[in-house]
C-alpha positions as CSV (number, residue, x, y, z in Angstrom):
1,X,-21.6,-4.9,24.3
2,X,-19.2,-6.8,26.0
3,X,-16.1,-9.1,24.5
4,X,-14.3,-12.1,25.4
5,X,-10.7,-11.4,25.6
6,X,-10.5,-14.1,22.9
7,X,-12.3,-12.2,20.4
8,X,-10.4,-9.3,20.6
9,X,-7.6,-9.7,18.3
10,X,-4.1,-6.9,18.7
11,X,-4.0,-4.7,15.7
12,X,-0.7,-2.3,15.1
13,X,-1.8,0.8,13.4
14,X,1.2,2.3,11.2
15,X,0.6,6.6,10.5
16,X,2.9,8.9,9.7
17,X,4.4,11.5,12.0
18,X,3.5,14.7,10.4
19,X,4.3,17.3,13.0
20,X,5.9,17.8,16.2
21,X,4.5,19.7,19.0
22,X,6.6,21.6,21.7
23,X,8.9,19.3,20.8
24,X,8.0,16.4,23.8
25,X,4.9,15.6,21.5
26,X,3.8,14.7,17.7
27,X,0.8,14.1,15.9
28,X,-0.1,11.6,13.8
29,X,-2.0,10.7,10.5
30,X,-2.7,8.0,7.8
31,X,-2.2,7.7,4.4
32,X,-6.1,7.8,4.1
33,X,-6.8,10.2,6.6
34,X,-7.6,14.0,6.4
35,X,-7.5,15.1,9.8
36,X,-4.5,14.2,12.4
37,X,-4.5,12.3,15.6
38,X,-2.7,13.3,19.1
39,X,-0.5,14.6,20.7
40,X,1.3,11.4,21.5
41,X,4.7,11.1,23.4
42,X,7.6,9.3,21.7
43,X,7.3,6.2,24.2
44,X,3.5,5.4,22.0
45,X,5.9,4.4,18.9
46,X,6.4,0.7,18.9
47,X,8.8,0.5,15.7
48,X,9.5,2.6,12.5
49,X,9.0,1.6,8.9
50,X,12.0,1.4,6.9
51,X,10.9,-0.6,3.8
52,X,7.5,-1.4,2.5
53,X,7.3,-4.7,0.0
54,X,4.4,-4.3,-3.1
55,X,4.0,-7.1,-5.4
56,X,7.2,-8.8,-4.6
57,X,9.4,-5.6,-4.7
58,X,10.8,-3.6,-1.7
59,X,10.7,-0.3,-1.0
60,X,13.2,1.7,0.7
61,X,11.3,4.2,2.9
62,X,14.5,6.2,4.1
63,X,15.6,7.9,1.0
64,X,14.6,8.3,-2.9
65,X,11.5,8.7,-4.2
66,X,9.6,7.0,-1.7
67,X,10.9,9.5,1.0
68,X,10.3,12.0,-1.1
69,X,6.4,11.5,-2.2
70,X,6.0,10.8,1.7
71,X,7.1,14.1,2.5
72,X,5.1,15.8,-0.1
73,X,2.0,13.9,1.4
74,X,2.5,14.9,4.8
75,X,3.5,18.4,4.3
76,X,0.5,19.1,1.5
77,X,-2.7,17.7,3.6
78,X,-5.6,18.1,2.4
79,X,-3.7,17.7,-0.6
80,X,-1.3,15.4,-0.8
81,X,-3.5,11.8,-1.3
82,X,-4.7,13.4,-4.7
83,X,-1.2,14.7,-5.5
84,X,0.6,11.2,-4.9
85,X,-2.6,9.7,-6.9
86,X,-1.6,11.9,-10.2
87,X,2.3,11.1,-9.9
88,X,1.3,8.1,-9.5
89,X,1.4,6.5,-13.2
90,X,4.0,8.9,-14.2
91,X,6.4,7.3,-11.8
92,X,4.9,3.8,-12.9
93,X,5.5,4.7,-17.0
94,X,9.3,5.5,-15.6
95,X,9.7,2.4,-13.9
96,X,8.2,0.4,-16.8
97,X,10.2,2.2,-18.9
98,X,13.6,1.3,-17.1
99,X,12.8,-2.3,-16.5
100,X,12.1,-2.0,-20.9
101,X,15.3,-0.5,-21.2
102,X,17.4,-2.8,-18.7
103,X,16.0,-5.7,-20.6
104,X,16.9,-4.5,-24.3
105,X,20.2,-3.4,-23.2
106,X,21.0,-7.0,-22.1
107,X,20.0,-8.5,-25.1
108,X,22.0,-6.4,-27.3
């Protein structure tokens, strides 16, 4: 099947860099993805994600709990998806709970 050039539409693909090889290489892999892709030189990487935004609210992808849950993820494959899905609504109830607390505290 062949394409017009103005059908095909530039997509940016954004995975995580879960392992470096030889040290001139890394591989690669999505949040949804089991298995990884690569090797791939450092000149493939068009940018780096610093803060992800999620209904109206940043998030800070260098440090905190963000950093944290991505290195878990990464490090735990198979793993890791399900284990960020069950900390999940714990970390949720905590932020609920804050945002609760901030509130009553400025009304007393």
């Amino acid at each position: 099947m062949q394409t017009d050039s103005s059908d095909v539409m530039e997509r940016y693909v954004l995975h995580r860099i879960v392992r470096w090889v030889d040290g001139a290489a890394f591989l690669i892999r999505g949040d949804a993805q089991l298995h990884c892709e690569g090797p791939f030189t450092p000149d493939a990487v068009l940018g780096r994600v610093t803060t992800a935004w999620r209904n109206s609210r940043p998030r800070n992808l260098n440090h905190g709990l963000w950093w944290v849950a991505g290195l878990i993820w990464a490090r735990t494959n198979p793993l890791g998806l399900s284990l960020l899905q069950l900390a999940l609504p714990s970390w949720q109830l905590g932020r609920r709970t804050q945002r609760w607390l901030q509130q009553f505290w400025k009304q007393a």
